[in-house]
Structures are given as C-alpha cells and as structure tokens.
C-alpha positions in Angstrom: -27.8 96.6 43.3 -25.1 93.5 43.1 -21.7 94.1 41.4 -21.3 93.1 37.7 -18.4 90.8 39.2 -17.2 88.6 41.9 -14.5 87.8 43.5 -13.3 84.1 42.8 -14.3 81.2 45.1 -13.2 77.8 46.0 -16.1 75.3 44.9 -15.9 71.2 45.8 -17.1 69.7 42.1 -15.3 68.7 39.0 -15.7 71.3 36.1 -15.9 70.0 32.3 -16.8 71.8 28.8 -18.1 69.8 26.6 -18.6 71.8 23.3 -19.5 74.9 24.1 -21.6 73.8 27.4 -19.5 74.4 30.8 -21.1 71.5 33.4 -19.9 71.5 37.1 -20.8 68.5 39.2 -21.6 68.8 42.4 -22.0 66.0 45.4 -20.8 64.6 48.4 -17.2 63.2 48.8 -17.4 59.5 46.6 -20.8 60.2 44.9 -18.6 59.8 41.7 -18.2 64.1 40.4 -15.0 62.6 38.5 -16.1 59.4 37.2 -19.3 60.7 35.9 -17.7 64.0 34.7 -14.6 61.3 32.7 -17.6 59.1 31.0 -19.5 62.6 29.9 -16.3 63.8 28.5 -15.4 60.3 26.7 -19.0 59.6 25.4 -18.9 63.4 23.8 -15.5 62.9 22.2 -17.1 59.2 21.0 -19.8 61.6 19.1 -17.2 63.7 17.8 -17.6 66.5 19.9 -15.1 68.6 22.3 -14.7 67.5 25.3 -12.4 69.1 28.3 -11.9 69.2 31.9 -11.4 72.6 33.3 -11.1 71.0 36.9 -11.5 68.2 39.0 -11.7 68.8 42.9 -11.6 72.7 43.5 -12.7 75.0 41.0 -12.3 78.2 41.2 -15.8 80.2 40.3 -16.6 83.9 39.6 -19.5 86.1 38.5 -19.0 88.3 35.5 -21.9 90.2 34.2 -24.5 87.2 34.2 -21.7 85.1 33.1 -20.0 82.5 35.7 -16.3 81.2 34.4 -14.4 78.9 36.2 -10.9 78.6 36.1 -8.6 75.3 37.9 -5.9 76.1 39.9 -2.0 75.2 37.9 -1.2 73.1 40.0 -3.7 70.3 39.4 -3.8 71.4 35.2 -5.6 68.1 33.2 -6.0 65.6 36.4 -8.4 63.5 37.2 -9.0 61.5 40.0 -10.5 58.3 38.9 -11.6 56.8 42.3 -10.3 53.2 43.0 -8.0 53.4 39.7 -5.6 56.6 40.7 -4.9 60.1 38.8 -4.9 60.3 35.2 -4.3 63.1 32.5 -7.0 64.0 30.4 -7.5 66.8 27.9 -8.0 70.6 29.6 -8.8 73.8 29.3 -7.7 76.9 31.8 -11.0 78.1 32.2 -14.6 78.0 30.8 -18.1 79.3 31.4 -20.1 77.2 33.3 -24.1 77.0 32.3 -24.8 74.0 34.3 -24.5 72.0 38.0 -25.2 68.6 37.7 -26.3 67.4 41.4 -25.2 63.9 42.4 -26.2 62.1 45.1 -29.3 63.7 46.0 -32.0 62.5 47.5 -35.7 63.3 48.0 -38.8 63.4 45.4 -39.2 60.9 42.6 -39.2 64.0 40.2 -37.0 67.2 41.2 -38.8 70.9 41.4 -38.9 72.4 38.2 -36.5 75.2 37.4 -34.7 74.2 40.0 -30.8 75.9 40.8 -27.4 75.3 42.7 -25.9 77.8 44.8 -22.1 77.7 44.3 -21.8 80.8 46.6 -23.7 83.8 48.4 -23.8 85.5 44.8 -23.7 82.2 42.0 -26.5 80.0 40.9 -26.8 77.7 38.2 -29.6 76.2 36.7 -29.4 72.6 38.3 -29.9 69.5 36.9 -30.1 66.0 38.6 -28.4 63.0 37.8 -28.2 58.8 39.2 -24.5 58.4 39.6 -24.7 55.0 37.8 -26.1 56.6 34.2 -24.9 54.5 31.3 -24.7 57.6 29.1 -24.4 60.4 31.5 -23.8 62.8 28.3 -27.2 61.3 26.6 -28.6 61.9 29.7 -27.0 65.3 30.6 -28.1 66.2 26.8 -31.9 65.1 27.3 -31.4 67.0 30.7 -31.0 70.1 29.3 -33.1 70.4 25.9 -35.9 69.8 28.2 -35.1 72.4 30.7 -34.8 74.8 27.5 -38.1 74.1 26.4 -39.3 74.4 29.6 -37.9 77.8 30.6 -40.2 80.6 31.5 -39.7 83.5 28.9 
C-alpha cells in the first residue's frame, strides 16, 4: 500500500498552468523547456486564457492523494530564463497541480507508445505527451495533444 502523500522533490523542467491544466516540461539541458513553456503561456493569453509559470528550472513536485502539485522555490518567484536573450519576469503562481509532462527532445519512433507516462520520481508519473521543440503553436499543439489522449483513455 503507498502513502496518500509524498515528500517534495527537486524536478529539472519548467512548470506552467495554463487555465486550469498544470503542464511540466521535461528535456535535456537547451532542448528549449523555457522557450516552449513562454510561447504556450503567450499563445494562451493571445486566446484569452490564463496563463502562469509556476517554475522554470527546479520545481518542486509532490504526491497528494492522486493529485501531484508543484510548487517553485521563492527565490526564483516569476523568472524565466529565455536562452540566448537573459532572465525575464513573467506572470506566476506559487503552486499548481500538474496533469501533464511534455517531453522534449526525445528521440525514437515516428509515433510515441500510446498512453505513454513520465516518471518525475520513484512514486510520480504523469501522463506524457511529446512535443518538436520548434512547434509554431506549441499551445495548439499541446491542446490537440491532449483532447486526443482524453478520447483515447482506457475507461
């Protein structure tokens, strides 16, 4: 039998809500977690929806129940590291559930496994979805991502 909690761990990603949906990104060092994470939060707020980073670099992850919420540490509250053009402040949140990983960088089939999930730690996983860093709408994308994984889900 597993807890109904865990304790909090350090995760590499970059962590955004956008409406009600908590995303993480997740990739190697310069696979673009930020810049893809900034364009999803900038093409929501363009459709009128909220948009907010909860962290960029280390977020801090825990399992409540069959929820997962993760929370930025203070002292990196609304940055952003845009690669190539510095830091920037963008609108935040403290913490937010996270439904989400979107995997960067990865490489293999021409079509992932269905149903397929990221393992943040011994005792998180996330339904994963996959993602080309160089989307021109990542949040079209992300969006098309995830009503198909929906309608795909076994009951």
């Amino acid at each position: 039998m597993t807890a109904d909690w865990t304790a909090e761990s350090n995760v590499h990603g970059t962590a955004i809500v956008v409406g009600t949906t908590g995303l993480i990104f997740l990739g190697p060092s310069g696979a673009g977690k930020s810049a893809l994470a900034f364009y999803c939060m900038a093409e929501a707020r363009l459709a009128g929806d909220f948009a907010a980073l909860i962290s960029d670099d280390q977020v801090f992850v825990s399992r409540h129940g069959t929820n997962v919420l993760a929370r930025r540490p203070e002292t990196i509250r609304g940055l952003l590291e845009l690669r190539h053009a510095g830091i920037v402040r963008v609108e935040n949140v403290p913490r937010a559930l996270l439904h989400y990983a979107i995997l960067l960088g990865q490489d293999g089939e021409r079509l992932p496994p269905e149903h397929e999930t990221a393992t943040l730690t011994a005792e998180i996983t996330l339904p994963a979805l996959r993602m080309p860093t160089g989307a021109r709408m990542p949040f079209a994308f992300i969006k098309a991502l995830i009503a198909t994984e929906v309608a795909t889900r076994p009951t």
